[in-house]
C-alpha positions as CSV (number, residue, x, y, z in Angstrom):
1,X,-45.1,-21.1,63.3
2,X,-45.4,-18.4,60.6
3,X,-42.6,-17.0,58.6
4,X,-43.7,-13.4,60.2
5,X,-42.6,-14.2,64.0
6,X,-39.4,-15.8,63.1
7,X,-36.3,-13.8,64.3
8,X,-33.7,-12.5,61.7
9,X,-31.4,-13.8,60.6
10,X,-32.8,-16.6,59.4
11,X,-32.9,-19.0,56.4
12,X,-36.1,-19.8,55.2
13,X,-36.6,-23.3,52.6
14,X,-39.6,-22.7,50.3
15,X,-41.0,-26.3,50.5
16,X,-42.7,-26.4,46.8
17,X,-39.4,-25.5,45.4
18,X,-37.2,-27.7,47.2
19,X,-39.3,-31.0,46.8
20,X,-39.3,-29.8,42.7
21,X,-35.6,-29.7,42.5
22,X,-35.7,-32.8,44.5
23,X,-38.0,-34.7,41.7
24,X,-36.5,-33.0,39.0
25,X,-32.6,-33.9,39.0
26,X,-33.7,-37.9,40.1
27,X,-36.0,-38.0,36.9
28,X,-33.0,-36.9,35.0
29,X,-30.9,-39.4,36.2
30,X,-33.4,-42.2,35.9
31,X,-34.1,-40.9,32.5
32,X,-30.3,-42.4,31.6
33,X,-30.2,-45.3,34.1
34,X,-27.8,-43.5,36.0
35,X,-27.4,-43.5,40.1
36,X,-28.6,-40.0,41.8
37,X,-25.9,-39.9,45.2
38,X,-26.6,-36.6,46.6
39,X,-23.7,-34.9,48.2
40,X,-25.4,-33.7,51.9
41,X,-23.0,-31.0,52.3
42,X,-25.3,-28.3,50.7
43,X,-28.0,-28.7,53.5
44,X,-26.2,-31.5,56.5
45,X,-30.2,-31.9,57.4
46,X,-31.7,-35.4,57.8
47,X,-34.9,-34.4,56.7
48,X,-33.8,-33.6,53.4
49,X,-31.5,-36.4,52.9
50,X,-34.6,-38.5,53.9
51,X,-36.4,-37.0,50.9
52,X,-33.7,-37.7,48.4
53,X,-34.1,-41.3,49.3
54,X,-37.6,-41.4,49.0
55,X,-37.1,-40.0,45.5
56,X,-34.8,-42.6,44.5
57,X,-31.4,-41.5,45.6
58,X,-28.8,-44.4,46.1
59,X,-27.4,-43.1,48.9
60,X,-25.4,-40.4,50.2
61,X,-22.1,-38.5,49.4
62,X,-20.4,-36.0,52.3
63,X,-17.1,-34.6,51.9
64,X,-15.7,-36.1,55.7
65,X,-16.3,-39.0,57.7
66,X,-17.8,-37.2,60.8
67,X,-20.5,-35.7,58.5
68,X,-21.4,-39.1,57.4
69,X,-21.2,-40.4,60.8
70,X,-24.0,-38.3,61.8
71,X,-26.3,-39.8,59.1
72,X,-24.8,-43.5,59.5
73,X,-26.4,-42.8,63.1
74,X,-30.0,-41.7,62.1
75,X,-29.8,-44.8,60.1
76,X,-28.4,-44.3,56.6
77,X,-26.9,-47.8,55.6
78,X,-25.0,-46.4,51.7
79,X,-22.5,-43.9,51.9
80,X,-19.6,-42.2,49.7
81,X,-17.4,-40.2,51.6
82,X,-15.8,-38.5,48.6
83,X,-12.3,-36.8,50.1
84,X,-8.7,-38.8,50.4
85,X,-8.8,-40.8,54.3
86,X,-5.3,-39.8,55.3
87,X,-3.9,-40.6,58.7
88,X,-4.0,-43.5,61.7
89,X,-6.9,-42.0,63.0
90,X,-9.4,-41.5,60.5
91,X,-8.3,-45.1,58.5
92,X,-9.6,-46.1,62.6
93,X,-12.9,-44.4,62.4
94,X,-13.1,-45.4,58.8
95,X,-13.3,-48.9,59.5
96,X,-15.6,-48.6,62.7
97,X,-18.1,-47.0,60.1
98,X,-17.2,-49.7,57.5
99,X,-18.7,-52.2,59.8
100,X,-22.1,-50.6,60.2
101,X,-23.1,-49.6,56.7
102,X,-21.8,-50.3,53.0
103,X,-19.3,-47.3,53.7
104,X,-17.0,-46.5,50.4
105,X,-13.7,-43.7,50.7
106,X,-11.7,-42.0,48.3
107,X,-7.6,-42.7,47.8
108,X,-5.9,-41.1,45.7
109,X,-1.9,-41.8,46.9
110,X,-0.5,-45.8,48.1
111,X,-0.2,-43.9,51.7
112,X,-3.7,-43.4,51.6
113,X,-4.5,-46.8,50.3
114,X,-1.7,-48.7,53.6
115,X,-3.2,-46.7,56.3
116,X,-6.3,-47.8,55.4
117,X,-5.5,-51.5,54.9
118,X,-3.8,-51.5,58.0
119,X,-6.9,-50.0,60.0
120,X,-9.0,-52.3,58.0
121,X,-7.1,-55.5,59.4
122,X,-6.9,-53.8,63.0
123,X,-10.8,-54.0,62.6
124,X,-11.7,-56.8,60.6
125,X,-13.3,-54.8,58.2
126,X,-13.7,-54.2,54.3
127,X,-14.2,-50.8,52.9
128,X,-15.1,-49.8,49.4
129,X,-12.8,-47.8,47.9
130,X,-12.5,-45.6,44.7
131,X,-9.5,-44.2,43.4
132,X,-10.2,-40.1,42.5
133,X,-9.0,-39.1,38.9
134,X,-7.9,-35.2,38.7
135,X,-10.0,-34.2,35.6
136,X,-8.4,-30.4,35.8
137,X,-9.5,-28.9,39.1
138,X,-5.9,-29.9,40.5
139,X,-7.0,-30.0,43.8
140,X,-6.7,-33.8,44.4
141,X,-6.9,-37.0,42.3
142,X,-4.5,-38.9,40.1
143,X,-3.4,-38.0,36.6
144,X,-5.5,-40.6,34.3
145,X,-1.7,-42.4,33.5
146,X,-1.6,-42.8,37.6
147,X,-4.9,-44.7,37.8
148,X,-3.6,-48.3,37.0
149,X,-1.3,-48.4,39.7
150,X,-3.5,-47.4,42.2
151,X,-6.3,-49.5,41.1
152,X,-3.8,-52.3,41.6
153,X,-2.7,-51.6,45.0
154,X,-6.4,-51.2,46.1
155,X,-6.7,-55.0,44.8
156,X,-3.8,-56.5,46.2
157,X,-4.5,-54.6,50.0
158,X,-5.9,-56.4,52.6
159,X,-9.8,-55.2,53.6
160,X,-10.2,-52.8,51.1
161,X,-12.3,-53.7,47.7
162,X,-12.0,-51.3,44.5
163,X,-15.1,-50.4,43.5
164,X,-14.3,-47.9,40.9
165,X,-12.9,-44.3,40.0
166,X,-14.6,-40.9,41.2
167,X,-13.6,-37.4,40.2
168,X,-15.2,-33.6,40.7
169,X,-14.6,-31.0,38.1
170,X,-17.4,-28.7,38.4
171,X,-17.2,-25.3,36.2
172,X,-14.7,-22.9,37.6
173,X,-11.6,-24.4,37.1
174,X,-8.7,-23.2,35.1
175,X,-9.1,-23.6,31.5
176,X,-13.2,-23.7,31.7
177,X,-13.3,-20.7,29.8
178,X,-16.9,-19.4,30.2
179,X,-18.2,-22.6,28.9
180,X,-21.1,-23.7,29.9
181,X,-21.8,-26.4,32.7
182,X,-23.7,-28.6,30.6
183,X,-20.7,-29.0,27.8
184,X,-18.1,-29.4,31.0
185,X,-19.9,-32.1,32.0
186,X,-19.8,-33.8,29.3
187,X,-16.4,-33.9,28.7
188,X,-15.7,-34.5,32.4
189,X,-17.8,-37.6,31.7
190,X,-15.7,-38.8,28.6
191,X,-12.6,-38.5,30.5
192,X,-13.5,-40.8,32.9
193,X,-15.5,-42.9,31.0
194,X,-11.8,-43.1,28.7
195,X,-9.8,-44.0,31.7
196,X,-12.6,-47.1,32.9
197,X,-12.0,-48.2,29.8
198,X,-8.2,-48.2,29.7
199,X,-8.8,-49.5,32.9
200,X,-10.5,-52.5,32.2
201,X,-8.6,-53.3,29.1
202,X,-5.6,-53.4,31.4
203,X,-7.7,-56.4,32.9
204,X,-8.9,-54.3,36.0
205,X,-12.6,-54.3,36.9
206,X,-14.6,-51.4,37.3
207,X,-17.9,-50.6,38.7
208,X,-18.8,-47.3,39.6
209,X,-17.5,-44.2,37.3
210,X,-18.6,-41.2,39.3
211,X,-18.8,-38.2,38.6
212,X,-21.1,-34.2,38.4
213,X,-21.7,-31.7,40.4
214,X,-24.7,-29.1,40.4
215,X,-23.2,-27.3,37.3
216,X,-22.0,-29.8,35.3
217,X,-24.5,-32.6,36.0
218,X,-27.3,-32.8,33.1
219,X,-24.6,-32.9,30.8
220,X,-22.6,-35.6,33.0
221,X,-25.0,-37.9,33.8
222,X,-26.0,-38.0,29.7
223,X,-22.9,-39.8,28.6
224,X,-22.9,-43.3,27.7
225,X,-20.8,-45.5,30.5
226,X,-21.3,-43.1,33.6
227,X,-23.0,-45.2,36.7
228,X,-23.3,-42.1,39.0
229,X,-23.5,-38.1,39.7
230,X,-23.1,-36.5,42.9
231,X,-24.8,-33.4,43.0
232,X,-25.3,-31.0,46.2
233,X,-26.2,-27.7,45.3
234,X,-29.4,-28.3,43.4
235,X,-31.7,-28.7,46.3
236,X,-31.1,-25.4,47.1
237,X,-29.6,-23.6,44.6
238,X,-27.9,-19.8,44.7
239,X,-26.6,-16.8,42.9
240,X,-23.4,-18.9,41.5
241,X,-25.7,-21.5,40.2
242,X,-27.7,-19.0,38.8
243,X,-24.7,-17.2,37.1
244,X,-23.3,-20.6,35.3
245,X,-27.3,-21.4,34.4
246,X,-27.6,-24.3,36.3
247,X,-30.8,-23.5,37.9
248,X,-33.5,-20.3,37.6
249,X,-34.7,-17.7,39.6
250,X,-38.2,-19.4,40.5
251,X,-35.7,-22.7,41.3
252,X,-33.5,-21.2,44.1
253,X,-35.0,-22.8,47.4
254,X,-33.1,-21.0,50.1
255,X,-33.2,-17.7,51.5
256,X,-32.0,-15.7,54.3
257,X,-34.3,-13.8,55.8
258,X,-32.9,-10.0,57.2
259,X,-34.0,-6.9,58.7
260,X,-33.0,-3.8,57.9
261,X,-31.4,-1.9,61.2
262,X,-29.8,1.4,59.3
263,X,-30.2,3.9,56.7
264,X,-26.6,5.5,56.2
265,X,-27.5,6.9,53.0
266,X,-30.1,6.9,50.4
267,X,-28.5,4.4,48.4
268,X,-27.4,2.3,51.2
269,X,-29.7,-0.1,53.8
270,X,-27.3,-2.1,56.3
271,X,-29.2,-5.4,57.6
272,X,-28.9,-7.3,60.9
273,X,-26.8,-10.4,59.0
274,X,-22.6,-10.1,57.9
275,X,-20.0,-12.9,57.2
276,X,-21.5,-15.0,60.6
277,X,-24.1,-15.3,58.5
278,X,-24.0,-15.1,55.0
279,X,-20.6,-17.1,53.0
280,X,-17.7,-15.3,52.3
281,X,-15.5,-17.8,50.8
282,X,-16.1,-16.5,47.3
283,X,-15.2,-13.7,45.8
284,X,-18.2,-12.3,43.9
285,X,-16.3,-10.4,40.9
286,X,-14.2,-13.4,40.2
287,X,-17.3,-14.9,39.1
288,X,-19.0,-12.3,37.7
289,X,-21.5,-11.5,40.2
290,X,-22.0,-7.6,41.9
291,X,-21.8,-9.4,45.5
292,X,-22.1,-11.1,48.2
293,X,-26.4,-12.1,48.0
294,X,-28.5,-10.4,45.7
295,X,-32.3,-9.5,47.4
296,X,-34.9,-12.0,46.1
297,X,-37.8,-9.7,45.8
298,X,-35.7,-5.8,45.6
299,X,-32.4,-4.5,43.4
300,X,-30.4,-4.9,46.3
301,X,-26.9,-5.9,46.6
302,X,-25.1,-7.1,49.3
303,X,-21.8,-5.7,48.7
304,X,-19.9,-5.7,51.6
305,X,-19.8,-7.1,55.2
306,X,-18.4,-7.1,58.6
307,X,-19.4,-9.8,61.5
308,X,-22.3,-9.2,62.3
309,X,-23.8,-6.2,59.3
310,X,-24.4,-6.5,55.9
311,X,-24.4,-3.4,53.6
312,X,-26.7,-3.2,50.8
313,X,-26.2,-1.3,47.8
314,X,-29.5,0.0,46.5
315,X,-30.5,0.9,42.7
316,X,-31.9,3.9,41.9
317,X,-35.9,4.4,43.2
318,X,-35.4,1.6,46.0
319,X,-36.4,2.1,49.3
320,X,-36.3,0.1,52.0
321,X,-37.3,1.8,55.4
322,X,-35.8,0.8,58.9
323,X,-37.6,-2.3,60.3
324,X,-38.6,-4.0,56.6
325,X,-37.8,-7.5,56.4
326,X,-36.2,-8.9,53.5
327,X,-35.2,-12.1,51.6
328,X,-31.3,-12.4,50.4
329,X,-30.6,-14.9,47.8
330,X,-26.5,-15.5,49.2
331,X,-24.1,-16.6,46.2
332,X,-22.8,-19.7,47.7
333,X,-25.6,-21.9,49.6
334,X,-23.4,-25.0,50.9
335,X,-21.5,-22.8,53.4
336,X,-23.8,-20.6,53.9
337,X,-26.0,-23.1,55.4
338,X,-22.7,-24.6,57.6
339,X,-23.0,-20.9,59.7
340,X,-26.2,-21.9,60.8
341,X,-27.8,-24.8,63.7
342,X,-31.3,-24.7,62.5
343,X,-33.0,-23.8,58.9
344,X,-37.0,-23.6,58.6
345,X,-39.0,-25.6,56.0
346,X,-41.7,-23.3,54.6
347,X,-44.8,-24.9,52.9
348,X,-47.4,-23.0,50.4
349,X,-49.2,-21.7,53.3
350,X,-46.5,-19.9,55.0
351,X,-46.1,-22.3,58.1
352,X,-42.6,-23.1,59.1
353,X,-41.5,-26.6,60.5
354,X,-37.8,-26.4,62.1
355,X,-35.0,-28.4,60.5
356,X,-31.7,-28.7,62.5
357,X,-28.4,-28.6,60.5
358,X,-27.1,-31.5,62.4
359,X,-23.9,-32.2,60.5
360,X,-22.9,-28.4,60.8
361,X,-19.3,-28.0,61.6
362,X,-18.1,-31.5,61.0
363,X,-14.5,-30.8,59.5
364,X,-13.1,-34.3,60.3
């Protein structure tokens, strides 16, 4: 199968590019000693998970127990389900996962940290748990004050074992400030490698201090005391990685292919691909980008969109006649690749091998 008889919309995976990224981020965490645990949420594909492990990867973050569950079937045996278990019946499905893999959740209230003791007892299972420190996103997590108290009802409930604290910062939070991800990460890191500390000297052990994301990783994973990073976006990078420096042009490892169906204007090219296909959950000025995907090998914009059309802005000089097909770079790659079932791995020669995105949709 050639890149040239596959049907637009489509996202294509440059192969090289990928597998680079892949190498690249674990020799920079083996560099410092530190743990690579990619978060699978960028590409929900079991191929590529399976080459993060071959690389060296611990083992596997997702953001919700059915997404791991789809990998703890094909086999995976370490995962970090990074997200706050509330409620009877995921604390249930928790613990049925505890017993077939080394399976570690996040808490980050004592209602959190009952339900899952009780389900834990119901089964007969242990769980790994990690309390999640707010470093300033303020989307959840503990003050660092909080901590201690949580660490200590983790200890003293029944079939769960603390294994450490966790947070996620990344760079566009309040108060970030146009720094750059490398300096974020950083001081993300000395936060949490502050609050281990104050942890331990309170007499509480800690193993695992985790931490990073795509932009703020190299600089995370280079502070002294850090066991982890959980990275998602770097396999594939996009236009937001791009904007914060993360990643370069010749990096970026995902495309979507399009046609263009319309000509409304000279300075306007609408393609067969809208929000069903492309993300829409950020908004591109807020971050200092013109739109919505940027064309990889044209100065094209994709600037606004409807279900099923993207509109393109076009610079000055561009052309692009009815019928060309064209590669969009989209600005947010993780739920981009969600809108999709299957992506297609391209190698140096042009063929293209299928990939299913089997953990697409999983939202529980």
């Amino acid at each position: 199968m050639n890149i040239t008889t596959l049907s637009t919309p489509v996202l294509v995976i440059d192969e090289v590019r990928l597998r680079a990224n892949i190498e690249r981020w674990q020799a920079l965490a083996n560099h410092y000693g530190v743990a690579l645990r990619p978060h699978i949420k960028t590409h929900k594909s079991l191929e590529i998970a399976r080459m993060q492990l071959a690389a060296g990867a611990s083992g596997i973050t997702s953001a919700k127990l059915s997404e791991a569950e789809v990998f703890i079937d094909a086999g995976f045996t370490d995962c970090f389900v990074a997200y706050p278990i509330i409620g009877a019946d995921k604390c249930a499905h928790a613990a049925q996962l505890a017993l077939r893999c080394h399976l570690i959740v996040g808490v980050d209230s004592l209602v959190g940290i009952a339900q899952l003791s009780t389900a834990m007892q119901a089964a007969g299972a242990t769980i790994g748990v990690r309390v999640e420190i707010d470093t300033g996103l303020h989307r959840c997590g503990v003050a660092p004050a909080a901590a201690a108290e949580l660490c200590r009802a983790v200890l003293a409930a029944p079939g769960l074992a603390l294994d450490g604290i966790f947070t996620y910062r990344g760079a566009w939070f309040a108060g970030a400030n146009g720094r750059s991800g490398y300096d974020l990460g950083i001081e993300e890191s000395q936060m949490m490698v502050a609050v281990a500390n104050d942890l331990r000297a309170s007499g509480i052990a800690i193993n695992a201090i985790s931490v990073g994301s795509t932009p703020a990783g190299a600089g995370a994973v280079s502070v002294p005391g850090i066991t982890e990073i959980r990275p998602g976006t770097y396999v594939f990078g996009d236009d937001m990685q791009l904007r914060n420096g993360a990643c370069t042009v010749d990096q970026v490892g995902l495309s979507i292919w399009c046609t263009v169906i319309s000509r409304p204007d000279a300075q306007t090219a609408t393609i067969d691909a809208g929000a069903k296909t492309f993300s829409g959950d950020v908004v591109p000025d807020r971050m200092g980008l013109l739109g919505y995907a940027t064309a990889v090998d044209y100065a094209a914009t994709l600037v606004r969109m409807s279900e099923e059309h993207g509109v393109l802005q076009l610079a000055p000089g561009v052309d692009l006649p009815i019928g060309t097909r064209i590669a969009m770079r989209p600005i947010h790659v993780c739920t981009t690749v969600n809108l999709s079932d299957v992506m297609y791995l391209r190698a140096s020669d042009g063929d293209c091998t299928l990939i299913q995105v089997v953990a697409r949709g999983k939202r529980s």
